[in-house]
C-alpha positions, 0 to 999 in steps of 0.5 A: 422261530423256525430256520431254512435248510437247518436242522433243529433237534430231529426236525428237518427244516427244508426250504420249500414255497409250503414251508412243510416240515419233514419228519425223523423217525422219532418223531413219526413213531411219537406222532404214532403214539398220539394217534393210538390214542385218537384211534381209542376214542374214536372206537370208544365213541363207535360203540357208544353211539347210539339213539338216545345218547347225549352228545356232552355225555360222549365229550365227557368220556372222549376227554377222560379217555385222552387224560387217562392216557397222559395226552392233552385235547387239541381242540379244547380251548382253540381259538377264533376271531370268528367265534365267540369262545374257545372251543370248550370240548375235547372232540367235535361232534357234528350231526347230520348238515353239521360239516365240522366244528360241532359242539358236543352239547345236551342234543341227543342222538336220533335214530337216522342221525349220523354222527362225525366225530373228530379227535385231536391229541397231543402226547409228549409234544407231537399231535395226532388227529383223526375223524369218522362218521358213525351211523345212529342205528338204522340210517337211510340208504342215502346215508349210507351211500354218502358215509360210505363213498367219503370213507372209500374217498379217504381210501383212495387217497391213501392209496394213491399217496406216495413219492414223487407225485404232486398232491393235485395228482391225488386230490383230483382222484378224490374229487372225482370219486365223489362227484361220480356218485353225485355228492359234493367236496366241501372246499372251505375247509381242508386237510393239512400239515401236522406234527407238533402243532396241529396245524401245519403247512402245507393246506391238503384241499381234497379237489383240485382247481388252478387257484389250489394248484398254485400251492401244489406241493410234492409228496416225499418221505418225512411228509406227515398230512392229516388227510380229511374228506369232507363230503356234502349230499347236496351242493358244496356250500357251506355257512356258520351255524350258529351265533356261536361261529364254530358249528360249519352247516351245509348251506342247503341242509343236506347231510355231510360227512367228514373221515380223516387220516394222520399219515406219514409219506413213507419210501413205498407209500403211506403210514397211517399213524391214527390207525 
C-alpha cells in the first residue's frame, strides 16, 4: 500500500488530489530501457507493414522481439469486465475506424489500410508504452491528412509540456489543432500516468472542458505521462466493436488514428523515453 509524503525505495511518494507519483533518476533511465524496446517493435512493424501482411503474423514477431530483449508484454493478458477474455497479444492492432484496442487476429492487410500499432512493455519492473499509426502502401490524401495532423498533435504537446503549467494548458493546444483541421479528439479514451504499472494516476485527456479541468494537474519534474492522441475523421464518437469488448470503433465508420509518447517532465521540457 502506498503512503503520502513518504519516500519508498527511489520512489517519491507526494500528497496531491491525482495521487501522481514522481520519479527518481533511476527510475526514468529504467523506464528508458523499456521503452528502447517499444521503440524496436514499433520500427520493426513500420517495415514489416505492408498489403498482404497478417495481423497475427506482426503480433507474433512484436512478442518475439519483447521476449528476445528479456521485457514481458504489458498487454497480453490484461483484464476486463467488459470483455469476454484477457487480451491474448502482445501489441493492439487496430485497422482503419478500429480507435484502440484491436485484436492482432487472421485479417490481412489491404492497400489503403492504416494501421495503429500500439506496444507496452515491462523490463525489470518499470513500463514503457508507445503507438504510431503506419500507412498500408498508397493510402488516400485524407488519410494522410488525419495520421499526419495526429502525429503533429502529439508534437505540439510535447512541445508545449514543461514546469509549471497546468496540463489543460496543453490539452487545450491539442484539441484546437485538431479541430482547426476539422477532425475529431476522441474523449473516452486518454493518455495517463506510467511507471511500474502501466496505468497510473493522473488521467492525461487530450481536450479540455470543466469536468476534465476538475481533475487538472500540474506539470512538474519526475512527472512520467504516456501522452496518447487519438483522432477521429468524423465525429468523436465511439462504441465497442465486437462481442468480444475489446475492439473500440468509431461510431460513424470513419477513420482513427492513434500516436503516443512515454515522457518524462524534465527541469526545461520533456524527455522522451519511447523514442
Amino acid at each position: 500500500m502506498r503512503e503520502h509524503g513518504r519516500k519508498t525505495g527511489s520512489t517519491i511518494l507526494r500528497e496531491r488530489p491525482n495521487l501522481s507519483v514522481l520519479k527518481s533518476p533511476r527510475e526514468i533511465e529504467l523506464m528508458r530501457a523499456a521503452g528502447r524496446i517499444v521503440r524496436q517493435v514499433l520500427e520493426e512493424m513500420r517495415r514489416r507493414v505492408s498489403p498482404g501482411v497478417r495481423l497475427s503474423d506482426l503480433g507474433t514477431i512484436a512478442e518475439e522481439i519483447i521476449t528476445r530483449a528479456g521485457g514481458v508484454a504489458l498487454f497480453k493478458g490484461v483484464t476486463s469486465p467488459a470483455t469476454k477474455f484477457p487480451f491474448p497479444a502482445a501489441i493492439c492492432a487496430s485497422v482503419n475506424d478500429v480507435v484502440v484496442h484491436g485484436i492482432p487476429d487472421d485479417r490481412i492487410l489491404d492497400e489503403g489500410d492504416i494501421l495503429s500499432v500500439d506496444c507496452g512493455v515491462r523490463l525489470k519492473g518499470y513500463c514503457g508504452d508507445a503507438a504510431t499509426t503506419l500507412p498500408v502502401g498508397r493510402i488516400s490524401p485524407s488519410a494522410a491528412m488525419l495520421l499526419e495532423v495526429t502525429e503533429e498533435t502529439l508534437a505540439l504537446a510535447l512541445s508545449e509540456m514543461r514546469p509549471g503549467r497546468l496540463w489543460s494548458e496543453v490539452a487545450e493546444q491539442m484539441q484546437r489543432h485538431v479541430e482547426s483541421a476539422g477532425f475529431s479528439v476522441v474523449r473516452e479514451f486518454v493518455g495517463h500516468g506510467i511507471g511500474q504499472e502501466m496505468h497510473e494516476e493522473p488521467k492525461v485527456p487530450n481536450y479540455t472542458d470543466r469536468q476534465q479541468k476538475k481533475q487538472d494537474f500540474r506539470l512538474e519534474p519526475g512527472l512520467v505521462l504516456a501522452v496518447e492522441p487519438m483522432v477521429n475523421q468524423g465525429g468523436r464518437a465511439v462504441k465497442i466493436g465486437d462481442a468480444s469488448g475489446w475492439p473500440q470503433v468509431t461510431a460513424d465508420g470513419s477513420l482513427s488514428a492513434h500516436f503516443e509518447q512515454t515522457v518524462a517532465v524534465t527541469e526545461d521540457g520533456v524527455d522522451v523515453l519511447t523514442r
